[in-house]
C-alpha positions as CSV (number, residue, x, y, z in Angstrom):
1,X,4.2,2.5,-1.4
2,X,2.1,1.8,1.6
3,X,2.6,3.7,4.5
4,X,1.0,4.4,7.8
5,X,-2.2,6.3,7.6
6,X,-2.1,9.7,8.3
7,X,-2.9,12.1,11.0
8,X,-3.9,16.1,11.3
9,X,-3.4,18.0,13.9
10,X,-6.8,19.5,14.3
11,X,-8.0,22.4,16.7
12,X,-11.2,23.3,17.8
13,X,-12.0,26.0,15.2
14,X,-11.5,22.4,12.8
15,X,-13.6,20.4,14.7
16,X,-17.2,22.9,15.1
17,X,-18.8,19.8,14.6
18,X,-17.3,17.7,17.0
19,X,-18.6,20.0,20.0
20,X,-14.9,21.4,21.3
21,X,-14.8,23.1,24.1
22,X,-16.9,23.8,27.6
23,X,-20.7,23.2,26.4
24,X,-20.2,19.5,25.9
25,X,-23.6,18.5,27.1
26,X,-26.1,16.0,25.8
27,X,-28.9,17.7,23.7
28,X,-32.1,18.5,25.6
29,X,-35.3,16.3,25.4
30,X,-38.5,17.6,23.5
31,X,-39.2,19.7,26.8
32,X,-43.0,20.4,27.7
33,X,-45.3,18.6,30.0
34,X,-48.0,16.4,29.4
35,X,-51.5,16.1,31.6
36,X,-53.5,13.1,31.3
37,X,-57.1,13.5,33.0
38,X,-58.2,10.3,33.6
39,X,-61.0,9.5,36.0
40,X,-60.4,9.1,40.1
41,X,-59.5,5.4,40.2
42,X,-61.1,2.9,42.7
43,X,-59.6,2.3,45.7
44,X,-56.7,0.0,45.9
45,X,-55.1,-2.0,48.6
46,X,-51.7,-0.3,49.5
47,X,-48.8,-2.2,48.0
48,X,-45.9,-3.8,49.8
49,X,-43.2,-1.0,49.1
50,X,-40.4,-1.6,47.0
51,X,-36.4,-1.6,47.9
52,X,-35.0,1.7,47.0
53,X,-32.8,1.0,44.2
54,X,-29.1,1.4,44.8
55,X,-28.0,2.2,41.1
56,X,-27.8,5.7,40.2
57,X,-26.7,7.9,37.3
58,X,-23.0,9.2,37.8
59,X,-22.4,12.7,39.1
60,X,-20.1,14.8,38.2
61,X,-16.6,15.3,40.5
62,X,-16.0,18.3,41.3
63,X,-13.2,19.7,39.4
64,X,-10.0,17.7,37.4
65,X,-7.0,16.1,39.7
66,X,-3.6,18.0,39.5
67,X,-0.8,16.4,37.1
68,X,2.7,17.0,36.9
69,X,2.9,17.7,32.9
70,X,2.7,21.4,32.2
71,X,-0.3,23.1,31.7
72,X,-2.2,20.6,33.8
73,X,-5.9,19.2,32.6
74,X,-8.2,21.5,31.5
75,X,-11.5,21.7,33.2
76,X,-14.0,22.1,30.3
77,X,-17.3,22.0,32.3
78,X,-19.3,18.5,32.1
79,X,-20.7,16.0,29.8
80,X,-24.1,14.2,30.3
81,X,-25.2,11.1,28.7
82,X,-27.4,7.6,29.4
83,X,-24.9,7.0,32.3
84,X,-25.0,10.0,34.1
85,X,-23.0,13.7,33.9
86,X,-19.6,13.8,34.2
87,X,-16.4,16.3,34.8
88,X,-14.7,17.1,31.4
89,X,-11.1,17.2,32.5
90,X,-9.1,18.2,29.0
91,X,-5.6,16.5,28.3
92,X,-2.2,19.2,27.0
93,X,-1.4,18.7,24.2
94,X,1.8,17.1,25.4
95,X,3.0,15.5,28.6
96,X,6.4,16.8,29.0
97,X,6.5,15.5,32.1
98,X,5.7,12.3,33.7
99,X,1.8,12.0,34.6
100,X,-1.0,10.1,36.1
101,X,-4.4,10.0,35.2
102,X,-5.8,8.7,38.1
103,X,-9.5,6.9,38.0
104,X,-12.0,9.3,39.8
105,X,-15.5,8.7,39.6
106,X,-17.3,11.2,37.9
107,X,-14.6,12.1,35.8
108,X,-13.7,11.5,32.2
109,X,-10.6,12.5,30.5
110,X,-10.6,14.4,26.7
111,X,-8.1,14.9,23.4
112,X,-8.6,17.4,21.8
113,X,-6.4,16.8,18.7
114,X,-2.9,15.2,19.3
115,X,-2.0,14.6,22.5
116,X,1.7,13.5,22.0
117,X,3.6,11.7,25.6
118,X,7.1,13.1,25.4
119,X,8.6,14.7,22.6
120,X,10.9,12.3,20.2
121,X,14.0,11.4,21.2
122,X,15.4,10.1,18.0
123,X,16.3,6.9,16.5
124,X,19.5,6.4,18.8
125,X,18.6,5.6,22.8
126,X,21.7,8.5,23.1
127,X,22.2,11.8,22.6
128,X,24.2,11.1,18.9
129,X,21.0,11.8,16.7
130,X,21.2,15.4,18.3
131,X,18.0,14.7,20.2
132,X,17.9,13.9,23.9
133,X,15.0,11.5,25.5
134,X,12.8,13.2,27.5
135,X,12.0,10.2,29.6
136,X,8.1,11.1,30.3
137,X,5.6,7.8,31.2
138,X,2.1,8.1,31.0
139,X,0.4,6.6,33.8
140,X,-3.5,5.1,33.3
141,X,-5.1,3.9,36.1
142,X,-7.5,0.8,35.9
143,X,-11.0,2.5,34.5
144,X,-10.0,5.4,33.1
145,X,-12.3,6.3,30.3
146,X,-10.4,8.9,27.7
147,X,-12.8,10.1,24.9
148,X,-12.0,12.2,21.9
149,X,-13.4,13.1,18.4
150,X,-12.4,13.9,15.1
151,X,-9.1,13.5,14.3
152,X,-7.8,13.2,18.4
153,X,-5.0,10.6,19.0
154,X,-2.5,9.8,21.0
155,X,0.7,9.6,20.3
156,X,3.8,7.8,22.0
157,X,7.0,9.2,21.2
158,X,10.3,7.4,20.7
159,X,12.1,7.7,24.4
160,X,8.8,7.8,25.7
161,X,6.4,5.5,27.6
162,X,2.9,5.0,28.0
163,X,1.3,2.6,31.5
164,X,-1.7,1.8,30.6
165,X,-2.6,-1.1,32.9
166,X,-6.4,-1.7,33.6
167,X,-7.6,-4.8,35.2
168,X,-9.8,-7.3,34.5
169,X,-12.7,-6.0,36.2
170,X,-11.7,-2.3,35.6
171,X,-10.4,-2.0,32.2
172,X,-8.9,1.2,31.0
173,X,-11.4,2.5,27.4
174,X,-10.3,4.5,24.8
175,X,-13.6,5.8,23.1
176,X,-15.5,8.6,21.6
177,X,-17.9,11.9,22.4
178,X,-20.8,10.2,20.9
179,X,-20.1,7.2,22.7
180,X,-20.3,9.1,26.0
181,X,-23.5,10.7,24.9
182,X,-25.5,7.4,23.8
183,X,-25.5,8.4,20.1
184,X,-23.6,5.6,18.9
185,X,-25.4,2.1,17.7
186,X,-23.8,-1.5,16.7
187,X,-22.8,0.2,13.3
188,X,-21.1,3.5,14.3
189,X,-17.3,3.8,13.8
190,X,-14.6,5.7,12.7
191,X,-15.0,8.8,15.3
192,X,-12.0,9.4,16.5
193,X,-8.4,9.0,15.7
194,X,-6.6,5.9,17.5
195,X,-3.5,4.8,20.0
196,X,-0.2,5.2,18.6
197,X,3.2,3.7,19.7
198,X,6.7,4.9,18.7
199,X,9.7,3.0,18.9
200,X,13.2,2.7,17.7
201,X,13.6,-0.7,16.2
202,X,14.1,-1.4,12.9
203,X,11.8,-0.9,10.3
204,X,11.5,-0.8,6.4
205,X,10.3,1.4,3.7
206,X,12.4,4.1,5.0
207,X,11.2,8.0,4.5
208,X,14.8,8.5,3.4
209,X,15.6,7.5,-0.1
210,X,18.9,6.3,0.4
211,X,18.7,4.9,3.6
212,X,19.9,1.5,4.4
213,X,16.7,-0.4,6.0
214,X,17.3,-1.6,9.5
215,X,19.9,0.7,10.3
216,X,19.0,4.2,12.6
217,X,18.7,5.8,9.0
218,X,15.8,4.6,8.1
219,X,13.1,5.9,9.9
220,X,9.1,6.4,8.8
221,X,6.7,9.3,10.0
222,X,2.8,9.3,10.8
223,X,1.7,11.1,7.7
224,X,-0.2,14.2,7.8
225,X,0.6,15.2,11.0
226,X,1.0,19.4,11.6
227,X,4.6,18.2,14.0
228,X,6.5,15.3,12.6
229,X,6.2,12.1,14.5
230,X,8.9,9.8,13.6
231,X,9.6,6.3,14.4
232,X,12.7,3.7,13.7
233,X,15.7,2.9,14.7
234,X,18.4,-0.2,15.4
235,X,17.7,-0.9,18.7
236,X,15.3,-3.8,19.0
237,X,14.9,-4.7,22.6
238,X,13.3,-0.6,23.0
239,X,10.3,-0.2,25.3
240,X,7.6,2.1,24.7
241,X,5.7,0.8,27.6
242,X,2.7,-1.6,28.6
243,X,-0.9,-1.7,27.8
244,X,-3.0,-3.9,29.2
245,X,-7.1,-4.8,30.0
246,X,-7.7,-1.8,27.3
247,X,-10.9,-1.2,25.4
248,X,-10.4,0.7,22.3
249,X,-13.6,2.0,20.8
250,X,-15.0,3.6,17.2
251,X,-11.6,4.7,15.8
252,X,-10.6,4.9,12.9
253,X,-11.2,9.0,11.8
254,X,-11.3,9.0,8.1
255,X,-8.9,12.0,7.4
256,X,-7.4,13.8,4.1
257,X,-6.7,11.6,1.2
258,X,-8.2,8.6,2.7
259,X,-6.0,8.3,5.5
260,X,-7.4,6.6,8.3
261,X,-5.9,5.4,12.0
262,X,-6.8,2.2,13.1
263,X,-7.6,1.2,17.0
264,X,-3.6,0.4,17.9
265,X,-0.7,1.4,15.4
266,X,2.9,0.4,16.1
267,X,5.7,1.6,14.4
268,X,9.2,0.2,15.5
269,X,8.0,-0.6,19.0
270,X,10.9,-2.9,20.4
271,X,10.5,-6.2,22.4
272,X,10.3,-4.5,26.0
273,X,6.8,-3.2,25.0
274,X,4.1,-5.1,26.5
275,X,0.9,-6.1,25.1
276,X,-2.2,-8.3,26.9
277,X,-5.9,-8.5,27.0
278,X,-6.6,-5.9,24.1
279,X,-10.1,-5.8,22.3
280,X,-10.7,-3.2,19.5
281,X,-14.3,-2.2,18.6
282,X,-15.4,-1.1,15.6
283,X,-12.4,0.9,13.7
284,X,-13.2,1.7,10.4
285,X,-10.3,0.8,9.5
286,X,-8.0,-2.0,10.8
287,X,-8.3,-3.6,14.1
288,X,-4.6,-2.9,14.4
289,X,-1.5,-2.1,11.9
290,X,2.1,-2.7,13.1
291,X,4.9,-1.3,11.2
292,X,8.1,-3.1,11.2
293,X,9.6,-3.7,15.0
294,X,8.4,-6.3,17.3
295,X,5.1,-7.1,18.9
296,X,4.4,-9.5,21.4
297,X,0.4,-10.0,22.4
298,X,-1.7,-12.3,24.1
299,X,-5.1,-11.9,24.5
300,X,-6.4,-9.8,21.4
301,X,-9.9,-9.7,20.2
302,X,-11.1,-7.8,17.1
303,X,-14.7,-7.3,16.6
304,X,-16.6,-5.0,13.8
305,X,-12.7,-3.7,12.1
306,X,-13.8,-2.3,8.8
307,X,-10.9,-2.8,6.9
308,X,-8.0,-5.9,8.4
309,X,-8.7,-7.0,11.6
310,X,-4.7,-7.4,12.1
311,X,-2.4,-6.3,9.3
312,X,1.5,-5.7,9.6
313,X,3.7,-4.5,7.1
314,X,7.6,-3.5,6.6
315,X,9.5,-5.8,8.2
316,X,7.6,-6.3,11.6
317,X,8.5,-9.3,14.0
318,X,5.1,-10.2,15.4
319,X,3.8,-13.3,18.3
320,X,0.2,-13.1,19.0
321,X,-1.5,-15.9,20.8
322,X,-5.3,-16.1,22.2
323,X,-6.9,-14.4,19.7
324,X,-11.0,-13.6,18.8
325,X,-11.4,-11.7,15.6
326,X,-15.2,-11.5,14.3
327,X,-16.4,-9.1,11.5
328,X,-19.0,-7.9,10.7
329,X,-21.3,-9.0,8.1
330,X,-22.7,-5.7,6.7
331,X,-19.2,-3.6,7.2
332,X,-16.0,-5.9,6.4
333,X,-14.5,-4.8,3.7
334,X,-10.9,-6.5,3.8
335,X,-8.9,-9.8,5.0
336,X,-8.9,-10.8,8.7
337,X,-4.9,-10.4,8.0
338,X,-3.5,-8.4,5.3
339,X,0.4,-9.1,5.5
340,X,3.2,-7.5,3.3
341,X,6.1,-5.2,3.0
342,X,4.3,-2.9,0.8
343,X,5.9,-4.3,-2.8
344,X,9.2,-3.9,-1.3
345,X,9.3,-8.0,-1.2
346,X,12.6,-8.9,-0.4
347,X,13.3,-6.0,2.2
348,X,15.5,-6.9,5.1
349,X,14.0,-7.2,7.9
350,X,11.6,-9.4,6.3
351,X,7.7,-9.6,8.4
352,X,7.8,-12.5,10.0
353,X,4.5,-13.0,11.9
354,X,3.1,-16.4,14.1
355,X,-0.1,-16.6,15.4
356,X,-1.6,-19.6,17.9
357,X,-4.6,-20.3,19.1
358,X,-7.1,-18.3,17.5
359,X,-10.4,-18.4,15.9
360,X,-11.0,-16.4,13.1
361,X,-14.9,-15.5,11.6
362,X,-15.3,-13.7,8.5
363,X,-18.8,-13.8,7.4
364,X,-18.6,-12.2,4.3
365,X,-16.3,-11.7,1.1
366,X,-13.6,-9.6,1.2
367,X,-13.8,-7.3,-1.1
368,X,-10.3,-6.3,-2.2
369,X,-8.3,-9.6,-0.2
370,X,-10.3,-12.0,-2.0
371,X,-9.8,-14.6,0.9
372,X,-10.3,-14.1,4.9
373,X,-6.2,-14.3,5.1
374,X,-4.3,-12.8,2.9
375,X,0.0,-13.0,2.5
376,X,2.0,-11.3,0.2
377,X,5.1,-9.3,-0.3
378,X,7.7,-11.5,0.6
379,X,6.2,-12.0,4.2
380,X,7.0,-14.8,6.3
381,X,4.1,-16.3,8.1
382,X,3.1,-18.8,10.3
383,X,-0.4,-20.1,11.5
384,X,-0.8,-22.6,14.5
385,X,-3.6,-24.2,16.3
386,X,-6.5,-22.2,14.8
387,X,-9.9,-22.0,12.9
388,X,-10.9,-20.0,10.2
389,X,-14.9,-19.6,9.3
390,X,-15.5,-17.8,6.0
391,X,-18.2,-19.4,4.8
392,X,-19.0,-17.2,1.7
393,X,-15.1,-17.0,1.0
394,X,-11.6,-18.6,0.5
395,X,-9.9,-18.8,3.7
396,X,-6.6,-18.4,2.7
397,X,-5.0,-16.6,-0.3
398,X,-1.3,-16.6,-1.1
399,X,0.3,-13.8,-3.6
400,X,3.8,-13.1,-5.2
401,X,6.5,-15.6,-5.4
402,X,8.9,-14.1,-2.8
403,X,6.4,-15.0,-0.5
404,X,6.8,-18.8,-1.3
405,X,10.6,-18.9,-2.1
406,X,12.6,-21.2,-0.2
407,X,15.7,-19.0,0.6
408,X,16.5,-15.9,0.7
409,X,17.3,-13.0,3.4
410,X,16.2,-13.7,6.5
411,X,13.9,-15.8,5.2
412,X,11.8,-18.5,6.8
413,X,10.5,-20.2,3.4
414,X,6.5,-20.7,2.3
415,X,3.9,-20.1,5.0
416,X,3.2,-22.5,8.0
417,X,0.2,-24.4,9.2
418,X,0.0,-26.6,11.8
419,X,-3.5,-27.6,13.1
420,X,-5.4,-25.3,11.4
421,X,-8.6,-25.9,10.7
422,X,-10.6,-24.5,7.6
423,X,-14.3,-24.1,7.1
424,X,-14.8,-22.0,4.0
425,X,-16.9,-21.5,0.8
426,X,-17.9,-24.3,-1.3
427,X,-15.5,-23.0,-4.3
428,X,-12.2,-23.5,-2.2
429,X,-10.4,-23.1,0.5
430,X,-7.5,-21.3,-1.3
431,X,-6.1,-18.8,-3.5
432,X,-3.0,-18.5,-5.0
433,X,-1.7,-15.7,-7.8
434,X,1.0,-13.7,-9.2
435,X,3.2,-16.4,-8.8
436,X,2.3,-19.5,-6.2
437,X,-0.6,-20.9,-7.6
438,X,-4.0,-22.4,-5.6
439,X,-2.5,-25.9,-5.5
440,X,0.4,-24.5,-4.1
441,X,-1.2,-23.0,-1.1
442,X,-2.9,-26.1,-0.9
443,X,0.4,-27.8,-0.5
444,X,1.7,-25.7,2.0
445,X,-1.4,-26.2,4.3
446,X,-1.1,-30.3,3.5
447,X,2.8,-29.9,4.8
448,X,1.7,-29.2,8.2
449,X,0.4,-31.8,10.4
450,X,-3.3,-32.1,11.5
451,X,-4.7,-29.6,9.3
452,X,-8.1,-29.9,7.8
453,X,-9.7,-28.2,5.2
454,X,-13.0,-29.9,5.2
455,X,-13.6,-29.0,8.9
456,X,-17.5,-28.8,10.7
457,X,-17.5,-26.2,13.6
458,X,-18.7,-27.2,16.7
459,X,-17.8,-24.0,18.4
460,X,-20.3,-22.3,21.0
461,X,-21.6,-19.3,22.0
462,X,-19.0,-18.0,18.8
463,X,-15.8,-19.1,19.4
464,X,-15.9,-21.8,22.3
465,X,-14.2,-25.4,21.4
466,X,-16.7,-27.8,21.4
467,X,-16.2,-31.8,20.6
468,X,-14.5,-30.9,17.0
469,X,-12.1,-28.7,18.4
470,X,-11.2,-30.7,21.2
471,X,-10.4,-33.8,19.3
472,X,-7.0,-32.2,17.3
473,X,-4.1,-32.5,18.1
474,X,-2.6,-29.0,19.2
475,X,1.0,-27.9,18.0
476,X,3.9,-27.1,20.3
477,X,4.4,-23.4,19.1
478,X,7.2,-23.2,21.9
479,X,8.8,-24.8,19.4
480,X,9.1,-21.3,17.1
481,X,9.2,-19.1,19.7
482,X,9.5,-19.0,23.5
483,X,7.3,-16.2,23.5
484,X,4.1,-18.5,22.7
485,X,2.5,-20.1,26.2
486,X,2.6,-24.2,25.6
487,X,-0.6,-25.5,24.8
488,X,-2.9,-29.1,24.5
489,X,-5.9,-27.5,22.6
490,X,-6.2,-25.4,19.6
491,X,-8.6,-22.2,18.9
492,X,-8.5,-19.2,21.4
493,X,-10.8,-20.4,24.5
494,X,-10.4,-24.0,25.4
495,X,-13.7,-25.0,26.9
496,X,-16.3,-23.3,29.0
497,X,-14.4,-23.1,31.9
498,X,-11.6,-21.1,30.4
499,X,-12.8,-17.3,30.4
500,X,-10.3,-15.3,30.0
501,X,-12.4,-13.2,27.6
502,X,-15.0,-12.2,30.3
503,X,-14.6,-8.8,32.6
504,X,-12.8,-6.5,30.9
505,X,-14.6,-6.5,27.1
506,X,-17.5,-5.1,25.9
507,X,-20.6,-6.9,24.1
508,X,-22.3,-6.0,20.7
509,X,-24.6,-7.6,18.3
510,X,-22.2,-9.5,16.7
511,X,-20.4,-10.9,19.8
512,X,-21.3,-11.8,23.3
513,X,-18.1,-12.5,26.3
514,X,-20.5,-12.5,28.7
515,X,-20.3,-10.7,32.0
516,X,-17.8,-7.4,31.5
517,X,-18.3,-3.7,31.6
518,X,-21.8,-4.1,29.2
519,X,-22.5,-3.3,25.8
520,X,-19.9,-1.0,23.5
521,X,-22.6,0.7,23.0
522,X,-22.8,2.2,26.9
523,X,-19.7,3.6,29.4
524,X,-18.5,0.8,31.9
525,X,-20.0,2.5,35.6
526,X,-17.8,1.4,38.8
């Protein structure tokens, strides 16, 4: 049985390597100096001086800013890298009391293992579960930059909130030690843990044998962490908080067994949690994993995820529209989606996931989907207004027959298309097995209306529209859920003039937005 990847609560003494502790500082330069006798020049007419340049490197503040949660922020000396030296101002281990990190210049923030907001609260928003909320939010001001190694994460528990609201040209980024020192490259991932949310609405797959799915029995629980961290419950409208303009940088820390985090995990989050303007860079493992409950995004952008770009399992009720996912050639090694409920395929909830407006570029083969999208398990699934570019693969691959059946349990029937657009290898755009077979899926992307599989790209700069894109026809997707924003054009960005990609991302090898905070591989400097 699948379950969410696991976590360890690991200490300084654990993490040697990672450079705990107050001598955080860049490693020193070969040292020395150098003489050069060359001979007296000729005279030279004096130049024309030279503005003073204005940029400089950042300096470090002078000490950490007082929070309310116990313990405060630990001030762990500084930290110097490519950008400039900065106050190391250590997170507790848990907020037991509501907190602001406020944006000061010259300051970053640390984890040092698990840094939980709150303590759980139970599946129940009362006190009948024997557990009371502690009520603690999280405040993140617009560019904050929290960094962490090893196996660091943060967790939200249930009762609990987290604020994380950057803006567009201050975006709030998640990231890791090396990042801070310049060590990392357009390859480097997996160096820290990841952002995890906790809710209470229902989920599947419960930890309790005998528990009825759905219900506040069943609950699951982050493996491998040292303190449990539970989430589930029966109450779907929950709200774990808002996170918004957020960076989230080389995650993804490879633990015991496997395990790995991905950038964003949510497990049970209800439909008063808010999520907008989201990229993930480089997790080695999935761009982002939700676990039954409900998620509503706009504005997500994937680039360089290792394993799924976007996978969601156990009975998760998911919208996400405006979305950019691009892997990476020489590290992909999954599906842009992976969707299921882990072999438990006719569980109740059943995943029911749309997406609209997106373009999706996988330029390599999966190695264990064995198409760019992948659906299985029973889920119900729905694709609108899109592209898919998978040019040495399937695009879309269809398992099990419970994924195709007509009726059922809260059941929506075979997947949905509707102007989708399919660019992919030469051997076929589809897959079907263990049941539905490839001429099935090829019937359920004909039942949609303006679909094409035989579709030429005319996107720019990546993901763009360009004459191709603007000729379909785009889909209502009001029309399954008044989540989705009403639109006359398919893919993610409309045209050149629509950019709501630039500002708050990053850049890389693999994809350019244009003017924001710089390359992944640097710190954003206000």
């Amino acid at each position: 049985m699948k379950n969410i990847h696991g976590l360890l609560l690991v200490g300084c003494s654990a993490l040697a390597l990672a450079g705990c502790g107050p001598n955080e500082i860049a490693s020193p330069g070969t040292g020395g100096n150098i003489t050069v006798n060359n001979p007296t020049p000729a005279p030279t007419p004096t130049p024309t001086p030279t503005p003073t340049p204005t940029s400089s490197l950042v300096t470090p503040a002078a000490g950490c800013p007082t929070i309310a949660a116990s313990g405060g922020l630990g001030n762990e000396g500084t930290i110097s890298g490519p950008t400039g030296e900065y106050r190391v101002c250590t997170l507790p281990t848990t907020f037991d009391a509501s907190s602001t990190l406020p944006y000061i210049e010259g300051v970053l923030y640390r984890m040092n293992g698990r840094v939980d907001v709150g303590s759980d609260g139970g599946p129940t928003p009362d006190d009948s579960d024997g557990l009371s909320d502690t009520n603690v939010t999280l405040k993140i001001e617009p560019g904050v930059i929290i960094y962490s190694s090893g196996s660091s994460f943060l967790y939200v528990n249930r009762g609990n909130k987290i604020d994380a609201v950057g803006t567009k040209m201050m975006p709030i980024v998640f990231t890791s030690r090396d990042n801070v020192q310049g060590l990392n490259n357009n390859n480097s991932s997996g160096q820290w843990g990841g952002v995890v949310l906790g809710g209470r609405a229902q989920v599947t797959d419960c930890d309790a044998p005998n528990a009825a799915e759905g219900t506040i029995e069943c609950e699951r629980q982050v493996e491998g962490s040292a303190t449990p961290a539970f989430f589930g419950g029966a109450t779907n409208d929950d709200d774990s908080g808002v996170m918004k303009y957020v960076q989230i940088r080389y995650s993804g820390f490879t633990l015991t067994g496997g395990s790995e985090l991905q950038s964003l995990t949510t497990g049970g989050t209800g439909t008063g949690t808010e999520f907008d303007y989201i990229q993930s860079f480089n997790s080695s493992d999935d761009g982002a994993e939700f676990f039954g409950g409900y998620v509503n995004m706009k504005h997500f952008i994937v680039v360089g995820a290792e394993d799924d770009s976007i996978d969601s399992d156990t009975g998760v009720k998911a919208n996400i529209q405006y979305a950019i996912v691009v892997q990476d050639s020489d590290r992909a090694h999954d599906a842009i989606i992976e969707a299921d409920s882990n072999d438990n395929r006719n569980a109740v909830p059943r995943q029911d996931t749309k997406i609209s407006n997106f373009v999706f570029i996988s330029p390599t083969a999966p190695a264990d989907a064995g198409a760019a999208v992948y659906f299985r398990g029973g889920t119900d699934y729905a694709l609108l207004n899109g592209i898919i570019l998978s040019p040495n693969d399937e695009c879309i691959r269809v398992r099990h027959a419970e994924t195709v059946q007509a009726s059922g349990d809260d059941e929506n029937g075979p997947p949905v298309f509707e102007s989708v657009q399919l660019s992919c290898s030469s051997a076929g755009q589809f897959v079907g097995s263990d049941g539905p077979t490839a001429d099935d899926v090829a019937g359920f992307f004909n039942a949609g209306s303006n679909n094409n599989a035989t579709y030429t790209s005319t996107l720019t700069n990546l993901f763009i529209n360009g004459s191709n894109e603007g000729g379909v026809t785009a889909f209502d997707p009001t029309t399954l859920s008044s989540f989705f924003d009403a639109v006359d054009y398919i893919g993610a960005v409309k045209n050149a003039a629509d950019t709501w990609y630039t500002g708050w991302t990053c850049n890389s090898d693999i994809a350019d937005f244009g003017d924001n905070t710089g390359a992944c591989t640097s710190l954003p400097v206000y």
